[in-house]
KOLSEDO-50149 format. One line per field, with one value per atom (N, C-alpha, C): x negated, y, z negated; atom name; residue number from 0. Coordinates in Angstrom, 2 decimals, always signed. Atoms other than C-alpha are relative to their C-alpha. Layout:
REM KOLSEDO-50149
east = c(X/...)
north = c(Y/...)
up = c(Z/...)
atom = c(CA/...)
nr = c(NUM/...)
//
This chain:
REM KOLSEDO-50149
east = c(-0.28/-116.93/+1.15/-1.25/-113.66/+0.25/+0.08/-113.37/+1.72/-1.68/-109.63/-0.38/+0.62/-109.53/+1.65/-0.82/-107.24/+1.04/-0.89/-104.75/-0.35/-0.15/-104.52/-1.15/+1.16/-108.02/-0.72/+0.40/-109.22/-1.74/+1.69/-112.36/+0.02/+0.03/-113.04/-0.24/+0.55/-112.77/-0.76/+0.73/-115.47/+0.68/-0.24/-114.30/-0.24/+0.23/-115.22/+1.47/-1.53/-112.50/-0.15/-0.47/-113.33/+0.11/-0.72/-112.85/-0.26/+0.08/-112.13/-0.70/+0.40/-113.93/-1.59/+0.92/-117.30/-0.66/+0.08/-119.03/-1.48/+1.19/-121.75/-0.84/+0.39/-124.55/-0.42/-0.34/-124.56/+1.02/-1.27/-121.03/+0.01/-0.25/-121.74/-0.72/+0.58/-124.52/+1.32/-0.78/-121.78/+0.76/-1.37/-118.94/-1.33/+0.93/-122.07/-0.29/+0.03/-122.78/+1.15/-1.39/-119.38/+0.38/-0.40/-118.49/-0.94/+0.63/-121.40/+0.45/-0.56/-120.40/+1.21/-1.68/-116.90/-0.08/+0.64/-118.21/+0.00/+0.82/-119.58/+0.67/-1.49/-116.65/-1.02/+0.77/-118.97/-0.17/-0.33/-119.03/-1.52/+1.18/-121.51/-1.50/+1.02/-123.59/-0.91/+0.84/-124.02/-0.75/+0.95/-125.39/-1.20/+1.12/-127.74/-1.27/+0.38/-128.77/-0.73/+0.95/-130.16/-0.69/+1.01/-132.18/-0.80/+0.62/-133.38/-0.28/-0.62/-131.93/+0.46/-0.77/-131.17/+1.27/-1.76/-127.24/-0.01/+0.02/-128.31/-0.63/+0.24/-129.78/+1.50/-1.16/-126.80/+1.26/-1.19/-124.36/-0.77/+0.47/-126.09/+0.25/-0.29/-125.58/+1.19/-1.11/-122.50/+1.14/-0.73/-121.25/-0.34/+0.26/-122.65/-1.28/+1.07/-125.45/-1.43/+1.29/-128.27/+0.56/-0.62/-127.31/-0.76/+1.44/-131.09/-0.61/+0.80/-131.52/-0.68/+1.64/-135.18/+0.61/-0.10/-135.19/-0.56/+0.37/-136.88/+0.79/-1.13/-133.87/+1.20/-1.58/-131.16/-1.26/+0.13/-134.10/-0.05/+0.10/-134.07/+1.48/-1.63/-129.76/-0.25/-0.34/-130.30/-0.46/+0.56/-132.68/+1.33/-1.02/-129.77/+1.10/-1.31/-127.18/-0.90/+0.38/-129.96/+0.08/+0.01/-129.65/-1.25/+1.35/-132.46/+0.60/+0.02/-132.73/+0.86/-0.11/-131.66/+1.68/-1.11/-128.60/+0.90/-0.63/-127.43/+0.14/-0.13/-127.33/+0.54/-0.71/-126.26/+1.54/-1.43/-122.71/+0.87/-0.50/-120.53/+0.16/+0.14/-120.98/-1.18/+1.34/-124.76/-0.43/+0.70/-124.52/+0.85/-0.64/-122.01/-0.89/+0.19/-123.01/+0.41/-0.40/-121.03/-0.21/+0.29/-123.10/-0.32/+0.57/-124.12/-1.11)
north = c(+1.07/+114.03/+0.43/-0.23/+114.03/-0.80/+1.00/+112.56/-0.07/+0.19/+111.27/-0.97/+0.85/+110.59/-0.73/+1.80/+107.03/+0.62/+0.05/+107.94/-1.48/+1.60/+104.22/-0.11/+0.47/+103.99/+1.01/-0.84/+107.11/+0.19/-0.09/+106.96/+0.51/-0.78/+108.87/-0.64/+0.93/+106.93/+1.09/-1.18/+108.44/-0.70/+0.93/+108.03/+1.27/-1.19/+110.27/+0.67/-0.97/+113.08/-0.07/-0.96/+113.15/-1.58/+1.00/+109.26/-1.19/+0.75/+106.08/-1.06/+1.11/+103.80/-0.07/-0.53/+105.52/+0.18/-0.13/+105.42/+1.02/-0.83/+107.97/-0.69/+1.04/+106.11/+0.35/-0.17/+107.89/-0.46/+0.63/+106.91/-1.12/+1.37/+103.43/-0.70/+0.38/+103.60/+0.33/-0.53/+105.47/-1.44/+1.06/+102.80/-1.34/+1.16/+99.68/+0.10/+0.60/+100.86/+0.38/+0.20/+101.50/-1.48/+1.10/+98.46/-1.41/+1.26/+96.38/+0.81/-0.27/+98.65/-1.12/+0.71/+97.41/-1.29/+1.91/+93.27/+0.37/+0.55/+93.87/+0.57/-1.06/+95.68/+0.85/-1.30/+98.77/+0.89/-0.94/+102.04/+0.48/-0.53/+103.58/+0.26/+0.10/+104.65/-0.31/+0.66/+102.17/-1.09/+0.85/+100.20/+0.48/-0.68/+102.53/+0.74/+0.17/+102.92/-1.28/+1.18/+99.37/-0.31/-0.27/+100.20/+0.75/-1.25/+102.87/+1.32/-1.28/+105.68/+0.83/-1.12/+109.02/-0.01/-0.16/+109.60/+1.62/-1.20/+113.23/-0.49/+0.82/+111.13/-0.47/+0.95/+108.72/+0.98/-0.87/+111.62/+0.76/-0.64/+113.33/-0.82/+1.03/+110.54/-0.26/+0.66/+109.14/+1.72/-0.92/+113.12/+0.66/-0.40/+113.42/+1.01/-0.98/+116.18/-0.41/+0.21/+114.07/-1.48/+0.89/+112.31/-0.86/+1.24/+110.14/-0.33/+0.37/+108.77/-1.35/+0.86/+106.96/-1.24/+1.55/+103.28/-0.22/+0.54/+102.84/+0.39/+0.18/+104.33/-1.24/+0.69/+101.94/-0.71/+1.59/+99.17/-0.11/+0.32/+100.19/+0.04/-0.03/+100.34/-1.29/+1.79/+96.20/-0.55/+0.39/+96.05/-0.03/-0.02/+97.03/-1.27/+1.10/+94.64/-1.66/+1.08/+92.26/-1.23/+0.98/+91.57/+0.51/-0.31/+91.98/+1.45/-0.83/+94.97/-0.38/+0.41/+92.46/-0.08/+0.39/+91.57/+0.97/-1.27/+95.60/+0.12/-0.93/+96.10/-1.15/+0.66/+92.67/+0.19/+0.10/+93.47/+0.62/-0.45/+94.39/+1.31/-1.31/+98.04/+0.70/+0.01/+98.00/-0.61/+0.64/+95.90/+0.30/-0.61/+98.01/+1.24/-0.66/+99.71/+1.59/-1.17/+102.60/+0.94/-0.81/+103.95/+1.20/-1.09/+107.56/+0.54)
up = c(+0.94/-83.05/-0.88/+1.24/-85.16/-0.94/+1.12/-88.27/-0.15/+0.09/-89.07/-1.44/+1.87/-92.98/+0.26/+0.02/-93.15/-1.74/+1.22/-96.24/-0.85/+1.26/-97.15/-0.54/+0.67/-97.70/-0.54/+0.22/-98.31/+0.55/-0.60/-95.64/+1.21/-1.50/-92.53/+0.94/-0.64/-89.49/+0.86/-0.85/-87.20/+1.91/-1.24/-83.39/+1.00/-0.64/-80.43/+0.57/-0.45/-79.36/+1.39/-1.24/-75.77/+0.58/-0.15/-75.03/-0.47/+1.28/-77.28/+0.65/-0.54/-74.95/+0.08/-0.14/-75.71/-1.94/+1.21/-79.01/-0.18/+0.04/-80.09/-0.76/+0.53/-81.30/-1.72/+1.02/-85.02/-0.42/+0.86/-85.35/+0.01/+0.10/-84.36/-1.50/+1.27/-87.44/-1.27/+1.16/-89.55/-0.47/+0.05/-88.91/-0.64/+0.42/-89.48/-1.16/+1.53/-92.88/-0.88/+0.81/-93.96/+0.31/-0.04/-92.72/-0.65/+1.45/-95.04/-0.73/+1.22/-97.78/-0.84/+0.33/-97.55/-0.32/+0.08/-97.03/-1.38/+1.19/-100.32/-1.57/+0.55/-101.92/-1.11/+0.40/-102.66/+0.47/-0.36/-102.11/+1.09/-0.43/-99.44/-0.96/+1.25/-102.23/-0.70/+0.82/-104.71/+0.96/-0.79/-101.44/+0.57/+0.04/-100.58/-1.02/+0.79/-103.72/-0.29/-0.08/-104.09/+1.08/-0.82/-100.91/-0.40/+0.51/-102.89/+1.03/-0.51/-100.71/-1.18/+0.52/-101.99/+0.47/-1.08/-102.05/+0.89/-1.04/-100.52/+1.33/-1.09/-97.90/+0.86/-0.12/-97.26/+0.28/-0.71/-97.37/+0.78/-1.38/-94.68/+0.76/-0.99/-92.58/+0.16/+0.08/-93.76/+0.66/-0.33/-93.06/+1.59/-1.60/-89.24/-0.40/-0.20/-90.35/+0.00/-0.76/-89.64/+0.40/-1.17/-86.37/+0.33/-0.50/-85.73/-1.57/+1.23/-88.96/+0.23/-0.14/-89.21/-0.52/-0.06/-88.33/-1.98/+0.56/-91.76/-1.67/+0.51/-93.39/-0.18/-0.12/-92.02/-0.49/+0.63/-93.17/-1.21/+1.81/-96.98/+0.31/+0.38/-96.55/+0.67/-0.36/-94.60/-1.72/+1.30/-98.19/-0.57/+0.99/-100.44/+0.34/-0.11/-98.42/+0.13/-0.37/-98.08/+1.16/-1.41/-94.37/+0.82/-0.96/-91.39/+0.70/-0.70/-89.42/+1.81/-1.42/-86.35/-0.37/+0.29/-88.77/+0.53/-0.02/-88.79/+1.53/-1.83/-85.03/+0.23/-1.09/-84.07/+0.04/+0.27/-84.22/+1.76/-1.11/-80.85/+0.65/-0.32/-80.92/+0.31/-0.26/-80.56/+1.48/-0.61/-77.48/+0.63/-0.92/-75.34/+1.07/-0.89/-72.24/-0.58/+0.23/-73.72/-1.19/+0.99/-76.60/+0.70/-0.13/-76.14/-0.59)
atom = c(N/CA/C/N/CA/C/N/CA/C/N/CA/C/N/CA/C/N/CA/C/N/CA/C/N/CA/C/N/CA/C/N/CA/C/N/CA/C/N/CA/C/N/CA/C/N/CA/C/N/CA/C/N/CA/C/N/CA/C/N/CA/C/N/CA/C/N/CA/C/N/CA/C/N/CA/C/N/CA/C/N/CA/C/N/CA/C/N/CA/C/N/CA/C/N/CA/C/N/CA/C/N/CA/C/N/CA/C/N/CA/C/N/CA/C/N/CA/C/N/CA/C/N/CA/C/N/CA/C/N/CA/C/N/CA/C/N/CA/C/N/CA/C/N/CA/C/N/CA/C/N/CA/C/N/CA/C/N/CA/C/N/CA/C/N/CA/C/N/CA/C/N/CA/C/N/CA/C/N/CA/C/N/CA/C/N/CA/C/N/CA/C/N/CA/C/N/CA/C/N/CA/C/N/CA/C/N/CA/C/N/CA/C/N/CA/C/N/CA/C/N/CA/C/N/CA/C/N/CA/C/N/CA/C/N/CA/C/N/CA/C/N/CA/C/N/CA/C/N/CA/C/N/CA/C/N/CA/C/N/CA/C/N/CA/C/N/CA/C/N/CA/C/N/CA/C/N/CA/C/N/CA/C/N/CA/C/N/CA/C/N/CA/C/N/CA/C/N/CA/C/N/CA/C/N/CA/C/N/CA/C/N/CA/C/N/CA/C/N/CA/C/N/CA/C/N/CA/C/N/CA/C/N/CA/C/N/CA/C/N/CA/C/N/CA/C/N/CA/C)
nr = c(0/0/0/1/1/1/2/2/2/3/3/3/4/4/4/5/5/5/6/6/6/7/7/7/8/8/8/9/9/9/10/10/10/11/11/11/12/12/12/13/13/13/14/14/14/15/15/15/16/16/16/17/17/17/18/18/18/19/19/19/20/20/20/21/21/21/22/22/22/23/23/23/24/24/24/25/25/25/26/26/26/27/27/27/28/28/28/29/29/29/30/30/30/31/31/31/32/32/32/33/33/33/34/34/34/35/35/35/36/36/36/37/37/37/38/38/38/39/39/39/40/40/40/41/41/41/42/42/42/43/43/43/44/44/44/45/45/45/46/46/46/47/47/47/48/48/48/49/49/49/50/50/50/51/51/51/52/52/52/53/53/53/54/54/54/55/55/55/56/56/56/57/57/57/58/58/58/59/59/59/60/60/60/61/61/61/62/62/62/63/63/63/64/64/64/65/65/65/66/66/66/67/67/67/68/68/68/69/69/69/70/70/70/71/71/71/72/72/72/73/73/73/74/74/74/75/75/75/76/76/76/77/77/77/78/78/78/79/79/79/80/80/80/81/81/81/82/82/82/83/83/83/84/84/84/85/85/85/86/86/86/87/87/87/88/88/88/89/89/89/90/90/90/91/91/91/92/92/92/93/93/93/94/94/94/95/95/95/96/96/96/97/97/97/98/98/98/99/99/99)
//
């Protein structure tokens, strides 16, 4: 996994090093709750925070060092953005042949 920190934005995109057509299925969670963060113009964080996640939680995740984080994690971070559990996965990276 290689992280490539974005200058303009100052956020790590996560993408796999060995080919871009392949997503690991941590990074597909990584990229899903950065990408509600962002919807909600808030920081990883303060959205996991109104799930009532620990941010030593959240940065473990958000930093790759815990790669199977518990379904009942990502459903207090759908709590904080206030979407379903079906909402967080339905998105096009959940429903590729090519997760890992």
């Amino acid at each position: 996994m290689a992280y490539i920190y974005q200058a303009k934005t100052g956020k790590k995109d996560h993408t796999s090093s060995n080919d871009s057509s392949t997503l690991e299925l941590h990074a597909a969670i990584i990229k899903r709750i950065q990408e509600l963060a962002d919807e909600r113009n808030k920081t990883v964080t303060e959205t996991a925070k109104l799930g009532g996640i620990r941010q030593s939680t959240i940065s473990e995740i958000m930093n790759g060092r815990s790669k199977h984080p518990k379904v009942s994690t990502i459903f207090q971070y759908c709590q904080g953005c206030n979407i379903s559990l079906k909402d967080f996965f339905d998105t096009p990276a959940f429903k590729t042949t090519q997760l890992k």
